[in-house]
Structures are given as structure tokens and as C-alpha cells.
Phi, psi and omega in degrees: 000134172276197196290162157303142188271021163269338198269336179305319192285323194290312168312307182296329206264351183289283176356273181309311164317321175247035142283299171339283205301289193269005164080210166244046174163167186091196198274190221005032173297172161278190166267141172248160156313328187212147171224121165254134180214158173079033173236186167239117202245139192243084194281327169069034175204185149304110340293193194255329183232140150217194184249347178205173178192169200226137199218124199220134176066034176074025163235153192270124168251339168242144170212133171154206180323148142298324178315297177298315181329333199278311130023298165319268198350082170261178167324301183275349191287177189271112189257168149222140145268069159315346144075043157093010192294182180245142184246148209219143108002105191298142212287115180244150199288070203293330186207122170218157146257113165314302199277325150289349164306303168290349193253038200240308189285018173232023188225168151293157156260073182304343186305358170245334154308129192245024145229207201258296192317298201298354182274324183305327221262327200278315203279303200293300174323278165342287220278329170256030189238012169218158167250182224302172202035034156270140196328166129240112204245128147219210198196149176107356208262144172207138185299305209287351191238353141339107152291299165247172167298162175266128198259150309327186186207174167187113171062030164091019173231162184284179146241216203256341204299324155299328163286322187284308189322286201262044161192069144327294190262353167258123161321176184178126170214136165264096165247134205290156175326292154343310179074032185216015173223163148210192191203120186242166181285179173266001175280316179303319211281291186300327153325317198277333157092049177254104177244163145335336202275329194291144184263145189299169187264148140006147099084010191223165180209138147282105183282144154237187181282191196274002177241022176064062175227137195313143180265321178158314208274134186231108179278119196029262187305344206291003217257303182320332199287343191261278177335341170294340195246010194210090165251156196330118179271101180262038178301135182316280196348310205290304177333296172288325187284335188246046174230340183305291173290310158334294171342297215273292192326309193260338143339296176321308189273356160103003195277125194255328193217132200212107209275123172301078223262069161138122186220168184234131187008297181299303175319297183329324172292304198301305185292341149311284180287350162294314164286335186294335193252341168118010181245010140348043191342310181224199165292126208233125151232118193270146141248121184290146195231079153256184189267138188303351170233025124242353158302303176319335177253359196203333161352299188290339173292334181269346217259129186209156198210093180091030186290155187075040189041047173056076187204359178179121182246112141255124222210022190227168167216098212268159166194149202251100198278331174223207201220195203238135185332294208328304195248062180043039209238355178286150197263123181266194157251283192287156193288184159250125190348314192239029169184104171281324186310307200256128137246032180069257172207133164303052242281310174232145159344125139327276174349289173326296159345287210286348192263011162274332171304283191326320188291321186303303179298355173243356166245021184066023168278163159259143174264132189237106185259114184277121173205122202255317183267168196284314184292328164306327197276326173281013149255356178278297181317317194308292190313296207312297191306326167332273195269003162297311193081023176084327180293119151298339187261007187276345168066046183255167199242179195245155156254130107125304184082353206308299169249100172251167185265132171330316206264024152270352209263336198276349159332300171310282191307311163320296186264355161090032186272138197260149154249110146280105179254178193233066180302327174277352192285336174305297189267335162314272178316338213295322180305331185236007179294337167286340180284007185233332200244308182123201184260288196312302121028272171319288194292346179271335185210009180250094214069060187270078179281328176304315176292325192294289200309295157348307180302327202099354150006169141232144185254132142222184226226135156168242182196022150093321222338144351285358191298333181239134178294146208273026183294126155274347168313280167327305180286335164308294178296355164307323193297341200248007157315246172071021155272130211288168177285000161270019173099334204271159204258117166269113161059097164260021175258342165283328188333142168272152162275156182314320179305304175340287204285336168288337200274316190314319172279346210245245190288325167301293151326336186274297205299338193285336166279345191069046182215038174284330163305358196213357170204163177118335178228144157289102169214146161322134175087340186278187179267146176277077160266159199173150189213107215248130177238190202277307190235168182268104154285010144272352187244325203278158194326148182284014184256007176272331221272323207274335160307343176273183175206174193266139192268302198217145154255075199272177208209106182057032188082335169268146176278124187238000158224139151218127177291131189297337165247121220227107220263134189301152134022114209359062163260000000 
């Protein structure tokens, strides 16, 4: 829990006094709460480099020498000798599901089976450690990374029969990797009242077999029809325990800050009163995911900003125009290579859209459009320009951006847009996206984050999580890579420079939030976030970079990770 906030205050203005008294270093500085000295700290400001900084009330009051650093140093302060290590900006996380970070460690962990049967042999395990009719929830699984197929299939997917056989009496839902499929058993598919008879929903489709009979398999809204029956469980106990883990899960990971991409009233509540009592594990900036006549009703009330001594903002409002390669759910111009049939799916209404667009601009949100295919991202832009107007500063953003048509990519900058990518969803996804896209395709619009950067753009970086493990290590080589888990280079003419990917993580990521004043650098007066790792990922060979780890994770001038064997100096 932190300090009380009379006790926060007392701290910041002793700070600001001895700035006052000592300027930035030397005799009559103050005491700080925390001093790191003997590293190489990468400030992404004036200078670009020092060696120690000093952190009194969450806020950085020093940059600079060790020799001054020292000047800080009372009785009570905190020292790290980083013995030459490299300190980052703290890592913030530009698009994750917090709340799926945390229920992901309470599922199975399908991301690793590399067949059908073995998710089948992982489910029948569940089913005999609970009883009968209890949920069975797991998550990670995608057909494309499959070694072989699943016999029987429908459309390169299983069917459900195996999976009902060994979990008769528990329902069972599966979610794809992705988070735009899921997949049930026939008890769930019978709760949920999913028959032949049932018509696909809005914007989702039911696959069924060659007799219209349901497979199992529910592509993007149609998931809801099961999922619909298991809505978020917010019981305190339950609540706290998967805000616990998400907390520790991305700490752990050096993420200091962790932008939300859709939470619904209730999670809003729950994360409200959790900062409000001080147990907010890191930063939160949510974008809200209700429905356009309850955003109408309740909006203005949701709408916050550094609440909770800067542990939780809410200022976005997210929706989703189309659904994801993986399951044929990105909305194209064109089919797709390897379902000529399909150009994929529209997820929400246009209609739908333009009145969320209305709601953002009149309570002052960003509006944050999850859009993957290319008519999805020129149809997001289309709105955005509409309903902007010329206006540049509103900061609203694209999630994820994944395939644009060249003649969209100088769009962004133009109209003041941020594109939140995902760089590893680049080398995750990259082995099979031509098979969904084409070669050409691929090479002209698939992850251009460099033609972005170019353009002028702002880019930021992160990792979908769960969908992605929520490392920013991995996704920085991606960025600076793009080399896929099959060894081979997606497009390397897209590669980010180290700075690029770091700025990405950091101060970019800061700015795409409205929070470049106060995080994204080490500078005086900012909160002293910060992520001190094992090897220098701007100097060392890139194929050492997936080798590092986080030595420490500070958070408001306090350590709020240490890896317990603190791995020597470039281990």
C-alpha cells in the first residue's frame, strides 16, 4: 500500500525545497527516498545520458553524476548500485487487457499445444480436478501454429465431438489466441441454446459442418453467445486476486504503466476503489468498452484523470470495427487468399461508430478503434476525418493498424492519429499472414510501422497481452528485428531503430496517452518510473536482446520488483 497522502505531500514539497535550497546537485541538495548511482541511465531527454538520479515523493528530483548523487544520500534513503547497468524509462504497456492478464493465470494455457488432441488430453485434465458443471475456461490456442491438422476439420478448425466426450457435463470455452474466436464443448454450445436453427449474430459467424450443424467453433461476436453466460466476475475477493496477478505478471516484466484497451463500468469501479484505497499494483490508463446508451448515461462520471495519486486514468473509449487475421475476422478491401469467398467481418455498425465518435467529442475522450484489415483502418480514418474536422490534437488512436493500403499510411499524420501496433503480434503472426493476405499484400501493408515513422506518424509498442505475453523485451526485438519464431525476417525494411522502439515503449506511448508531461523520460519533476535491466538492449548483438531481464522495476521512486538473484551486469 503507499504512503498516506498527507504523508505523499510532506515528501514532494521536502523535494521541491531542496531543489529550491540545492539546485540539481551538490551540498545543500536534499534527502531523497531512493538514489541509483553507477548505471547508464537513457533519459530520452536533456542529456540523453547520466549516471545516477535521485527520487524523493515519486517524483525524479535528480539526473546526473554519481559523484552529486551522492549529495541525496540520508540515513534513510534507498541506494541500488547498478554496477554499470542500463536504466530505461519505465516500460509502459500502450495496448494490453489488464484483466485478462490476471484471469489468463486462473485458465488453461493452450499457447503451447501443438495439436488439437493435446488441448482435448489438457481439458479432460481440468475436468477431473472439478465437479461436474463447472465452467472450463482456457485460452492461447490458434490452429495456424498447429503441427498437423485436426481430422475431422471445418474450415482448418476441429470439431467439437472430441472435446464434448471427454467433458460431458462441464461446459467448456476456448479462447483463441487471438481473442476474436473461441470454441465450445456441446454442453456449453446447449446452455448457450446454439443449434442449427440458431442465426449467426451481427458481425460473428457459427461455423458449422457440411449439415449446418454447429462446430463448435464461434468466430468474433458469435463467442459472446457462450461468453455471455460467464460475464466478468467481479466478487471483491475474485477481483482482487486477478488484479493481484496481472500487477505481479507485468511488474515482474519491467511495466510500469499499463494502457487498458476496454474495460466496462464495473472493472472501472473495482479499479477506482482499489486506487482509491492505494492497491492499484502499477498505472492504469483504461479506455471504456460499454455500449453507446450506456456511455450516454454515465460517461461524464467515468471520465478521470491521475486519480488515486496517478495510479488511474480514465480518458478513452474503446470499440472494435473488425475482428483478426488469425480467424478471418479482419475486414479487407479484398478476400482473402486462403478463403476467396470472405472478406472478413465488420464487427460493429458504421451507425454504431459515428454515434461513439459523437459521445467521445462531447465528453472529451480518445476515441481508440481496434481496426486490423485494411478497409477496416480506411474506414476508421474516413470517421476519424469526418468527425475531427481538421482538428489535430485530440489524439485519437488506431489499435493495432495491422494491414493498410498504401494509400492510407500518410493518413495518420495527417489527420494526428496515433497507430497502436503491437510488434510482436508481427513475428508471432508473420509465418502464416501471407497465407491469409498474399505475398504482395503482405509486403506493401502488413506492419508498416517504418513507412508510419516516416510519414510522421507516432508509433507505439506493446503486446495485446494475453494475447501476447506481456514482455516488452520480446516486443522491442521484434520492433527492431522482425524476426519470426521460424528464424526467417518479416519485411526487415519495416525494422525500427533501437531508439524508434524504445521511444515506442516509453515517451511515445506517454504521448499517445496525454501523459508526456509527467512519464516516457527520466527527467526532473517527472514520477520516478523506471526499469532497470540485465544487458544494454540499445548496444548489445540484437540476438542477445531476448536474453535480457529486469534486474528492478521502480514505480514511484520505490522498488516495486527486484529479481531476487539480480543477474550480473550484462547476464
Amino acid at each position: 500500500m503507499r504512503l498516506p497522502v498527507r504523508a505523499r505531500y510532506a515528501s514532494v514539497l521536502a523535494a521541491v525545497l531542496g531543489l529550491l535550497l540545492g539546485g540539481c546537485g551538490g551540498e545543500g541538495a536534499g534527502v531523497a527516498d531512493l538514489v541509483v548511482v553507477n548505471g547508464r541511465l537513457v533519459t530520452l531527454a536533456t542529456p540523453a545520458e547520466a549516471e545516477a538520479l535521485a527520487a524523493t515523493g515519486g517524483r525524479i528530483v535528480f539526473v546526473g553524476s554519481t559523484e552529486d548523487a551522492r549529495s541525496w544520500i540520508g540515513s534513510d534513503t534507498e541506494v541500488l548500485d547498478l554496477e554499470g547497468r542500463l536504466v530505461v524509462p519505465g516500460f509502459i504497456e500502450g495496448h494490453g487487457h489488464f484483466w485478462g492478464v490476471g484471469e489468463a493465470k486462473l485458465q488453461l494455457a493452450l499457447g503451447e499445444a501443438g495439436t488439437w488432441d493435446e488441448i482435448v488430453a489438457q481439458v479432460a485434465e481440468g475436468v477431473a480436478d472439478v465437479e461436474p458443471g463447472t465452467w472450463i475456461l482456457g485460452r492461447g490456442w490458434h490452429q495456424s501454429k498447429w503441427t498437423e491438422s485436426p481430422v475431422p476439420s471445418v474450415q482448418g478448425l476441429p470439431t467439437h465431438h472430441g472435446l464434448s466426450v471427454v467433458s460431458p457435463e462441464n461446459p467448456v470455452l476456448l479462447g483463441h489466441a487471438s481473442g476474436h474466436m473461441a470454441f465450445a464443448n456441446a454442453r456449453a454450445m446447449e446452455l448457450a441454446g446454439i443449434d442449427a436453427t440458431t442465426p449467426d449474430p451481427d458481425g460473428g459467424e457459427i461455423v458449422r459442418d457440411a449439415d449446418g450443424q454447429p462446430t463448435g467453433a464461434l468466430r468474433e461476436t458469435a463467442e459472446n453467445l457462450v461468453a455471455g453466460l460467464r460475464a466478468e466476475s467481479l466478487e471483491w475477493n475474485h477481483a482482487r486476486e486477478v488484479v493481484r496477478l496481472a500487477g505481479e505478471e507485468c511488474l515482474a516484466k519491467g511495466i510500469t504503466s499499463f494502457q487498458d484497451a476496454g474495460s466496462s463500468f464495473g472493472l472501472i469501479d473495482v479499479y477506482r476503489l482499489m486506487a482509491d484505497e492505494g492497491d492499484l499494483p502499477l498505472r492504469l490508463w483504461v479506455m471504456v468498452r460499454e455500449s453507446n446508451e450506456a456511455m450516454a448515461e454515465s460517461l461524464g462520471s467515468y471520465r478521470m484523470i491521475d486519480h488515486g495519486d496517478g495510479f488511474l486514468t480514465v480518458r478513452g473509449i474503446k470499440r472494435s470495427i473488425d475482428g483478426a487475421l488469425g480467424s478471418h475476422g479482419a475486414w479487407l478491401l479484398d478476400p482473402y487468399e486462403d478463403m476467396p469467398q470472405s472478406t472478413g467481418l465488420n464487427t460493429t455498425g458504421l451507425d454504431v461508430m459515428e454515434e461513439t465518435a459523437r459521445l467521445a467529442r462531447e465528453h472529451d475522450f480518445q476515441f481508440c478503434v481496434h481496426a486490423i484489415g485494411d478497409r477496416a483502418n480506411r474506414e476508421t480514418l474516413d470517421l476519424f476525418e469526418r468527425t475531427l474536422a481538421g482538428d489535430r490534437t485530440k489524439r485519437w488512436r488506431v489499435e493495432h493498424a495491422q494491414h493498410l493500403h498504401p494509400d492510407d499510411i500518410p493518413r495518420f499524420a495527417e489527420l494526428g492519429v496515433i497507430a497502436s501496433m503491437q510488434a510482436v503480434h508481427c513475428t508471432s503472426d508473420g509465418p502464416w499472414v501471407p497465407d491469409r493476405l498474399g505475398e504482395h499484400r503482405s509486403a506493401e501493408g502488413a506492419y508498416v510501422w517504418r513507412d508510419l515513422i516516416e510519414s510522421g506518424a507516432v508509433v507505439t509498442n506493446g503486446t495485446d497481452a494475453p494475447v501476447e505475453d506481456v514482455d516488452p523485451i520480446a516486443s522491442f526485438h521484434a520492433s527492431v528485428s522482425r524476426r519470426m519464431t521460424n528464424g526467417e525476417v518479416f519485411f526487415g525494411d519495416q525494422r525500427m531503430t533501437r531508439e524508434e522502439a524504445l521511444r515506442s515503449y516509453t515517451i511515445d506511448a506517454a504521448y499517445a496517452a496525454f501523459e508526456e508531461e509527467s512519464k516516457g523520460s527520466l527527467e526532473v519533476g517527472k514520477l520516478a518510473d523506471m526499469t532497470v535491466l540485465s544487458r544494454d538492449i540499445m548496444t548489445v548483438p540484437e540476438e542477445e536482446i531476448p536474453g535480457t531481464q529486469v534486474v528492478y522495476t521502480i514505480l514511484g521512486g520505490r522498488v516495486a520488483y527486484r529479481q531476487q538473484q539480480a543477474s550480473p551486469p550484462g547476464g
